[in-house]
N, C-alpha and C positions, 0 to 999 in steps of 0.2 A: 504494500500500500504506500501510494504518497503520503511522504512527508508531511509537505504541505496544506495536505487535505485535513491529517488529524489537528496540526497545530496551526491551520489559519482559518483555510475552510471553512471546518465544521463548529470549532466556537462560535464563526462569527452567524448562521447556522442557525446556531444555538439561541444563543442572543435575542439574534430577531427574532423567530418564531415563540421564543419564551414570552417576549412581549408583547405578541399579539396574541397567546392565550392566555395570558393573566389580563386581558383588558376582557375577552369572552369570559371566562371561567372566575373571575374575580377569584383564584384561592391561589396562593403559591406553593400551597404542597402539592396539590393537585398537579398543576404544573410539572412541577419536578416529576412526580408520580409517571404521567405522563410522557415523559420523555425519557426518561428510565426506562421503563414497559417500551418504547421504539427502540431506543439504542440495546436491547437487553436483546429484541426479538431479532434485531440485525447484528448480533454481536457472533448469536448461535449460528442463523442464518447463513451469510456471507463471510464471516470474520473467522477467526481464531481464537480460542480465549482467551490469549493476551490484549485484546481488545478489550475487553473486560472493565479493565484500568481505564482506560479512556470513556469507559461509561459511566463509570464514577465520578469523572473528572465535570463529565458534560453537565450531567444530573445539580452535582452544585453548582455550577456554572448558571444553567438553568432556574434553582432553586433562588438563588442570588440575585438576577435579574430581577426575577419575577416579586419577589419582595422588595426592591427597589421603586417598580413601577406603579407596588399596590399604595406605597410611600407617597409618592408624588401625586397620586390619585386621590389617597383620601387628604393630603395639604388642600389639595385644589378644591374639594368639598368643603374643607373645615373654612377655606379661603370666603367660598360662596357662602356659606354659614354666618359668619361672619358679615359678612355685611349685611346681607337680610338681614340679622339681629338690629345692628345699627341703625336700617334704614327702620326697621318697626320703632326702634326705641326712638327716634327723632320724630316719625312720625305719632308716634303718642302720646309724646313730651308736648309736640308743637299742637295737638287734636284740645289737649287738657288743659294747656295755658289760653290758649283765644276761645277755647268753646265752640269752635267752627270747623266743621270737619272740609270746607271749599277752604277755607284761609290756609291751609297746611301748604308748607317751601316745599321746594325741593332740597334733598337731601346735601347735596354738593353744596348747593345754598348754604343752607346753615350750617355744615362743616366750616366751610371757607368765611363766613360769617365767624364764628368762632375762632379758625386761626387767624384773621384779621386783629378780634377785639385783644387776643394774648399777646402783638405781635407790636410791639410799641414801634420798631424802626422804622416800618410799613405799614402803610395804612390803605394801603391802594388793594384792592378786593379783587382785581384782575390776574394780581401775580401769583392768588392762593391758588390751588386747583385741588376737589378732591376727585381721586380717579378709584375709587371705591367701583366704580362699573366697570373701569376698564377690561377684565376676568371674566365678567357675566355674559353667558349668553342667550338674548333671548330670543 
């Protein structure tokens, strides 16, 4: 077998297809499981079992991705989580204090309102920006 194939190849292989089934499968053992159970069937299969080892290798290779991806996945949740809270809490702060549920700002608004009034240097309401949405997609 090439060389190349076990050490460039197929990590990289690995890698990708890791993360596009932790984005389908949402589990990273699963994952790993997964790709163990292929490389195990193709080891018997085609291979020798000294190949064996490099199943191992893949498997955490695998495993490791895939727990990277589910990482970045739920930030990006907690991210959106996050502001919705914010945006609820601004808009129920702003509902309770005017009594008017049409008189509510928008969110950026009164952020930006806010860093202005803490911001003694600046005063000026155009330099603030919240980008609170930038993330969201609706």
């Amino acid at each position: 077998m090439n060389i190349l194939l076990i050490f460039f190849a197929l990590p990289i292989a690995v890698i990708i297809v890791s993360a596009i089934l932790e984005k389908l499968l949402k589990c990273p053992i699963a994952v790993a499981s997964l790709i163990f159970a292929i490389f195990l069937v193709v080891t018997f299969a085609v291979f020798e079992v000294t190949f064996l080892i490099a199943t191992l290798v893949y498997t955490i290779i695998a495993f490791i991705t895939a727990v990277i991806v589910h990482l970045f996945k739920k930030r990006e949740r907690e991210e959106h989580n996050i502001c919705d809270l914010l945006e609820n809490l601004l808009r129920n702060n702003n509902i309770i204090r005017t009594g008017n549920i049409e008189n509510t700002e928008n969110v950026c608004e009164t952020v930006a309102d806010l860093l202005t009034s803490n911001n003694t240097n600046n005063g000026n309401k155009s330099n603030s920006n919240c980008c609170c949405n930038r993330h969201r997609r609706r």
